[in-house]
C-alpha angles and dihedrals in degrees: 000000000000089000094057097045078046093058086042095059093040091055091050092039077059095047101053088047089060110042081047106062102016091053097114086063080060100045106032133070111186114180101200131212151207113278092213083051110142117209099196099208129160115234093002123106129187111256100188107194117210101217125166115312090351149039107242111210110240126184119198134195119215130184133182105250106010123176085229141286136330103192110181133193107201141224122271115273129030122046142230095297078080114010084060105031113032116348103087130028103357096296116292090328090100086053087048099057091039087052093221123133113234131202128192135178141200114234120225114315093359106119111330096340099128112220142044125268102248099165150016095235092051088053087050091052097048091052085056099050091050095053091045087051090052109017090075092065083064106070105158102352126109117291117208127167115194117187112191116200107317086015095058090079093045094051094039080057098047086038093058090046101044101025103224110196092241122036117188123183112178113186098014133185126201091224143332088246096061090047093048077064096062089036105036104016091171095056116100113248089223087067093063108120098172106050097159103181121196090176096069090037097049096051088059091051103120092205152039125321140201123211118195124168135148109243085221094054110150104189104034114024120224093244087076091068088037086060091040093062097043091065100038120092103232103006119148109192123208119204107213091214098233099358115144123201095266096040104045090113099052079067111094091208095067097048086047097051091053090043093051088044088052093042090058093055 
């Protein structure tokens, strides 16, 4: 009998190790590429940024003449190859018409971003070091951070801390923790290593921000963003009517609520 509650402890003993430091593998979906990759886009260049223990790959977008800067932080899962380049907003085309610059990286181990993520604090760094590279450039033009879906947390943490004059968050989640309990209902909160929590950072955004979430959203329901706003000093949310989490840009309301947000700056 002592053998076999022996085994058993040992097993979950196992387990917790496990979901504790091989989480990433849980929670992140990076889709490599090439490094010789080539984007072939006119008017981007690659911008690759060299961080701590890796070179993340950046696009940006430059105009002659921009209002100011659009820097996103994408979704999980994907890269550049179609985050930049076809994935929202038909490419850079809605940028173009708004006349604002954007600027986009991979994390860790996304495209041609060399490492692996290993911690949250180490996501949080590397998007810092990306908007000091390219915030600078942008002396008295327009500011704007927009997180989609993983990013949300990341930019809701770089928008507390920088203050953009336009902070935008579509698909948002109050935390990771409160999505692993919809995911892995069985896992300890206290194992969580990436809590990335919107909800403490939003409430500390000293400007305007942008909610944007489908009410058909499978993966991240829109109370998140209704909670979200109820504890954010100056947030407006906008519902996409029928809009799930992989199709809220097909939806012409919420290209036309960034667009009018970016038009009033």
């Amino acid at each position: 009998m002592l053998s076999v509650i022996a085994g058993v402890v040992a097993a979950l003993v196992a387990l917790v190790a496990v979901l504790y430091w091989r989480q990433g593998t849980l929670l992140f979906f990076p889709e490599p590429l090439a490094p010789d990759y080539r984007f072939n886009l006119p008017g981007v260049a690659e911008a690759p940024l060299a961080v701590d223990g890796a070179v993340l790959s950046a696009l940006h977008l430059r105009l002659p003449d921009p209002k100011g800067i659009v820097f996103l932080l994408h979704g999980n899962a994907g890269n550049l190859a179609n985050w930049f380049a076809g994935r929202e907003f038909e490419g850079t085309d809605f940028y173009r018409r708004a006349n604002f610059d954007l600027f986009m990286i991979d994390y860790r181990g996304y495209g041609k971003s060399s490492g692996r993520i290993r911690s949250e604090a180490q996501l949080h760094g590397d998007v810092a070091a990306a908007w000091e590279q390219v915030a600078p450039l942008y002396q008295g033009r327009r500011k704007v951070i927009f997180g989609r879906s993983l990013g949300t947390a990341l930019a809701a943490g770089l928008a507390a801390r920088v203050r953009p004059d336009l902070t935008v968050l579509a698909s948002a989640y109050w935390s990771m923790v409160e999505l692993a309990r919809i995911y892995y209902p069985l896992a300890p909160r206290f194992l969580m290593r990436y809590r990335l929590e919107t909800f403490r950072d939003i409430a500390n955004i000293d400007g305007p921000v942008l909610l944007l979430h489908g009410d058909q959203d499978e993966l991240i329901p829109v109370t998140h963003s209704v909670r979200l706003q109820a504890v954010a000093r100056a947030a407006q949310l906008v519902r996409i009517a029928g809009a799930s989490h992989s199709n809220l840009d097909d939806f012409t309301r919420y290209r036309e609520a960034l667009s009018d947000s970016l038009a009033r700056l």
